[in-house]
N, C-alpha and C positions, 0 to 999 in steps of 0.2 A: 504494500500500500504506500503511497503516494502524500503528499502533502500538496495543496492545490490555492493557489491564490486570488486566480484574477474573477474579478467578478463580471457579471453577464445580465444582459434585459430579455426578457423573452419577449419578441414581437412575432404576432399569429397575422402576416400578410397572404398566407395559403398552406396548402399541407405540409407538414416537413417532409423529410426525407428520412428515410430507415438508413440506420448507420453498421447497425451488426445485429447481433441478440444469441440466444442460447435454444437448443432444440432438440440436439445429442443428450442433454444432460436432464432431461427430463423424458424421456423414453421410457416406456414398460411395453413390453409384451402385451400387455391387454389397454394401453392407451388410456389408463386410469389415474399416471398422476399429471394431476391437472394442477396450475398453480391455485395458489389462495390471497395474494397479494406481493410487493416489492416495494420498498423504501430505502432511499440514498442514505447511507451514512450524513449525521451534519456535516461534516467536513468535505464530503463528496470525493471523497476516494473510491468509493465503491457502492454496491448493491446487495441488499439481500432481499432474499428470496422463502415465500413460503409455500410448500408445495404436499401433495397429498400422502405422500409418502413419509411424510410426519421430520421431514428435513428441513431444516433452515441453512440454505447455500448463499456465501458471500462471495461476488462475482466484482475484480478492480477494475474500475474505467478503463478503461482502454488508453493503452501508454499513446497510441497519436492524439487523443484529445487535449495533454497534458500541453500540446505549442501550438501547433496553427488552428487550432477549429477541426469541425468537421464538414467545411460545406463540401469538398471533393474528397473525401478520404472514402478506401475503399478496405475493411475492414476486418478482420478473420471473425471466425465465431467465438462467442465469449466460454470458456472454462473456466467451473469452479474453485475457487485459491483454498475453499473453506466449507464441509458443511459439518453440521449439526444435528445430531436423530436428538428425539424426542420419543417417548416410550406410545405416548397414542396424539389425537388429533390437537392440531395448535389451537387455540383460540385468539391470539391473541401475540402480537410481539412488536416491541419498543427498542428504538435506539440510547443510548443513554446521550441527551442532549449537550453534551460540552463535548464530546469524542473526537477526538483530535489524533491522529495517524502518528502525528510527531510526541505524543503520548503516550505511550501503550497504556497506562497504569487509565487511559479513558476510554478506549476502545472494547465497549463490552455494549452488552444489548439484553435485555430481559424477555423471557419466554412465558407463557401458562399456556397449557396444556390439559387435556382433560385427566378429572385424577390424580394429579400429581401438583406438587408446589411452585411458585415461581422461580426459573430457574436464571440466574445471571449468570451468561459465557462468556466467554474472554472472546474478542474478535479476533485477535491474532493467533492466538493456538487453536481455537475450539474447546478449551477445555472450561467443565463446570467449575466456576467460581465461590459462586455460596448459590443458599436457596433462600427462599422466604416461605414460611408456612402457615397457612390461613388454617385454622381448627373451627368447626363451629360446636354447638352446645352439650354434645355428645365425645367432644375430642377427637373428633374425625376429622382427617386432611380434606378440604375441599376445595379445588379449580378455580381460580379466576375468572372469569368470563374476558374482561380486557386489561391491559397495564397501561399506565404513563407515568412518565417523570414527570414532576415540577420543571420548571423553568430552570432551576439552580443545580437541579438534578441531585437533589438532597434526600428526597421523596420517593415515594413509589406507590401513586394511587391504584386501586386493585377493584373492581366492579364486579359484584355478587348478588344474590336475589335480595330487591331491597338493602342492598348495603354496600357502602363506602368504606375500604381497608386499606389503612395506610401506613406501611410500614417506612423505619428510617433505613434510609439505602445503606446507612455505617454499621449496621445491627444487623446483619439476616440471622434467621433462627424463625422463633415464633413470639416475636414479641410483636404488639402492632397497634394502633389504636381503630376500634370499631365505629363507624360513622351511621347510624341506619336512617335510610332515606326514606321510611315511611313507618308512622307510627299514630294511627287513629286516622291521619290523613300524611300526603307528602307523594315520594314518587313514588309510586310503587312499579312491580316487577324484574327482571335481570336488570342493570347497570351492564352496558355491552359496550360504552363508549366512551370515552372520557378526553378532554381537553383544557389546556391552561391557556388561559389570557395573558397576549403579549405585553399590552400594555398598562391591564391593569392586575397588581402585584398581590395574589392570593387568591384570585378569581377562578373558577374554573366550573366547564358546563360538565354533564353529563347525560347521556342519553340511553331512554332503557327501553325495552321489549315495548312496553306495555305504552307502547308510541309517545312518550313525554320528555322535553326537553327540560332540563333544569341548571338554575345555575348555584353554585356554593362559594361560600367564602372562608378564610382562615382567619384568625386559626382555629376554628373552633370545626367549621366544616357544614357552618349552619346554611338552610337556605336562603337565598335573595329571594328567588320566585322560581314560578315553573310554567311552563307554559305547554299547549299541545296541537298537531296540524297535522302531523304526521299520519299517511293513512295506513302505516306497516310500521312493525319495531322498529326503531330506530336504529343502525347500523355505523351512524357516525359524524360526529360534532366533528367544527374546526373552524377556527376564530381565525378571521381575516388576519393577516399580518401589521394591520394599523390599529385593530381591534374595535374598531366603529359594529361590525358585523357578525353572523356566526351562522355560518351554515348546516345544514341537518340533512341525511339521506337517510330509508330506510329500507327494508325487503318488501320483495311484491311490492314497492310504489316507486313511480315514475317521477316524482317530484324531489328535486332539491329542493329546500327552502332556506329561505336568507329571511335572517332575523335582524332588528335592526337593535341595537345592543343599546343605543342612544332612549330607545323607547321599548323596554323586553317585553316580548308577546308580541309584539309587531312585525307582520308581515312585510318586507318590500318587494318582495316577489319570489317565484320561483323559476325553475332552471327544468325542463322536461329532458329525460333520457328514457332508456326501456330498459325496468327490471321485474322479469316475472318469476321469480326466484325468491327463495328465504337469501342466498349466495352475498354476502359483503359487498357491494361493489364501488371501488375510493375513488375519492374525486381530489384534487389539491388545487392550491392556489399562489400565484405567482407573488412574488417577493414585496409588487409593490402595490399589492390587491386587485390587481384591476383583472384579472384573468383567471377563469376558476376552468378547469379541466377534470373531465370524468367518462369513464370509461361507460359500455353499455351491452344490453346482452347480447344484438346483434353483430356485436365487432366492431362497432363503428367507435372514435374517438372525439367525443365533443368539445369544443372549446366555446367559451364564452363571456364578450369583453362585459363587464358587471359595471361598468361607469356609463355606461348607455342607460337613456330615459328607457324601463319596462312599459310594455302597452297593457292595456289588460279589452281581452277580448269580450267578457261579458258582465256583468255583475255581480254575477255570481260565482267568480273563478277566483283568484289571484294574481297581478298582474305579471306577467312573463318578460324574459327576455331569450328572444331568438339567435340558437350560436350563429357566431361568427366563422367560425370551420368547422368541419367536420370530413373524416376520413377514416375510410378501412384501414383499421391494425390490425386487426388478426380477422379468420374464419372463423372462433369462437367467440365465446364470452370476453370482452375487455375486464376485467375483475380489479387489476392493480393498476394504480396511476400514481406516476411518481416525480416530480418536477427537480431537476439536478441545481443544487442554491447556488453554484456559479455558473452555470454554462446554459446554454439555450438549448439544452437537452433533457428530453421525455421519455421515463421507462414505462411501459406497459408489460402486462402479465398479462395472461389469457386460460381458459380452458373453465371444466364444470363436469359436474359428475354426468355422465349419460346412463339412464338407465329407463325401462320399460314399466312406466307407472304410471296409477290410475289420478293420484294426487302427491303436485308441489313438495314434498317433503326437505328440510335441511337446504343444500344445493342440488337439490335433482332437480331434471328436467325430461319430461316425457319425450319420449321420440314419436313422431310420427312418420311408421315404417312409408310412407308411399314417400319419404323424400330419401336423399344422399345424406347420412350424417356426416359433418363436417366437424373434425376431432382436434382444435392447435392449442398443444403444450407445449407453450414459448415464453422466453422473455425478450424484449426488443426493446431496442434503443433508437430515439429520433432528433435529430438536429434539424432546428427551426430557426 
């Protein structure tokens, strides 16, 4: 891994261009691991990757992007430097936010998994670090639903049915303080999502099953408010990077919604894609807010500049805004989107369980035998 400096604007004048990606390294015999999402290192040295085979692979930018760009670079395919098994299914995995290449003692990443505790690896070896262990009232180990660091990366917020657990990242073991977000009233259901405010210091949403967005503050971990729009669990908060806003995606719904942080509960619009899926499907957003990217289940890759006036078509809708590009990335599902913090480069994931069923379940997706299925377990890389 690499240390990388210069920084970079993303402007979406049309589609990019595919630069490399990986495709070898996710093969099975029966075409079943499909990814589950991909996120740059902070430092943007590299890639990981989460994939159905219960691995987390870290994949380094590719040494020609490190001088000229990539507008004509012609690229070999990307191989794994790093993976990571996991004993069953991920739910869930974080970068530890300060990770710095020129660090090792920062280059680590936190995992939960079904069953088993949160596990912190070292980016550079692969090897398990410490764990954290959530107990509940019987003293049984139980799973996280999602992880995130604070901002300071002191933290390690942990999302469970109705409840907020937050362990000190200097302490793993089973020490931890319980937060519960519903009690007579509050949020109720899984906590599947969680995100910290950039700009403001202790802030942070969460987003659960039971389709309710909320926000919390420190240090106590009390609520501000809560609010609800979402017409599927909620799959994923994320605070604009000026922190004026805060976006929500959920399963089975087609809607992103943009909440307006200035006025909470406040609709300013939403962003249409296609998810007919329980399936995660991430969306990100560019450095200086103006550009929100999300993948969709057709394959297609949407962008959308979010400083544009939304129209709203009827009265009864939410006012929209129409992307601005849109492009095939893969013959699958787009599931990961991942925007590189310095360079004008987009990773996407792709793939999804296929299998022969009556109803939606988890990520399945029925087949309907009178067409060609169309099967890409990839990850790709785009300069724009």
């Amino acid at each position: 891994m690499g240390v990388f400096q210069r920084q970079s604007v993303f402007e979406f004048k049309g589609p990019p261009r595919q630069l490399t990606g990986a495709w070898e390294s996710f093969k099975d015999p029966d075409n079943k691991n499909y990814l589950r999402g991909c996120k740059w290192a902070p430092d943007g040295s590299c890639i990981l990757t989460n994939s159905n085979d219960n691995k987390l692979k870290v994949f380094n930018l590719p040494d020609e992007l490190y001088y000229d760009g990539g507008e004509n670079k012609i690229m070999a395919e990307m191989t794994p430097v790093l993976s990571m098994k996991e004993a069953d299914t991920v739910y869930d995995f974080c970068w530890y936010p300060l990770m710095s290449s020129s660090q090792p003692e920062t280059a680590c990443l936190a995992v939960t998994s079904k069953d088993t505790p949160i596990h912190l690896f070292d980016a550079f070896t692969g090897e398990l670090r410490c764990s954290y262990r959530a107990y509940n009232h019987v003293d049984e180990v139980v799973a996280a639903h999602c992880v995130k660091f604070s901002p300071d990366g002191n933290k390690l917020y942990c999302g469970f049915n109705k409840m907020i657990r937050v362990f000190d990242v200097t302490r793993p073991g089973r020490d931890f303080e319980s937060r519960p977000t519903f009690a007579k009233e509050g949020q109720r259901g899984i906590i599947s999502c969680i995100d910290s405010s950039p700009t403001e210091d202790g802030l942070y949403a969460a987003g659960s099953y039971s389709r309710s967005v909320a926000l919390y503050n420190e240090p106590a971990g009390s609520m501000v408010c809560m609010f609800e729009g979402q017409h599927g669990g909620v799959t994923q908060v994320k605070f604009s990077p000026d922190g004026t806003k805060l976006y929500s995606g959920g399963r089975k719904d087609n809607e992103i919604l943009c909440w307006d942080m200035r006025n909470p509960g406040q609709i300013l619009f939403s962003l249409l894609r296609t998810v007919i899926t329980n399936q995660r499907i991430y969306f990100d957003i560019t450095s200086d807010s103006k550009y929100l990217v999300s993948g969709s289940h057709d394959g297609t890759v949407l962008v959308w500049d979010t400083s544009i006036a939304p129209v709203q078509l009827n009265i009864h809708s939410d006012p929209i805004i129409q992307p601005a590009v849109a492009f095939e990335g893969h013959s699958d599902t787009v599931n990961g989107i991942s925007l590189h913090p310095m360079l004008p480069v987009i990773a996407t994931a792709s793939g999804q369980r296929h299998f022969r069923s009556f109803n939606n379940e988890d990520d399945v997706i029925e087949i309907d035998e009178t067409k060609p299925v169309k099967i890409d377990n990839s990850l790709r890389l785009w300069w724009t």
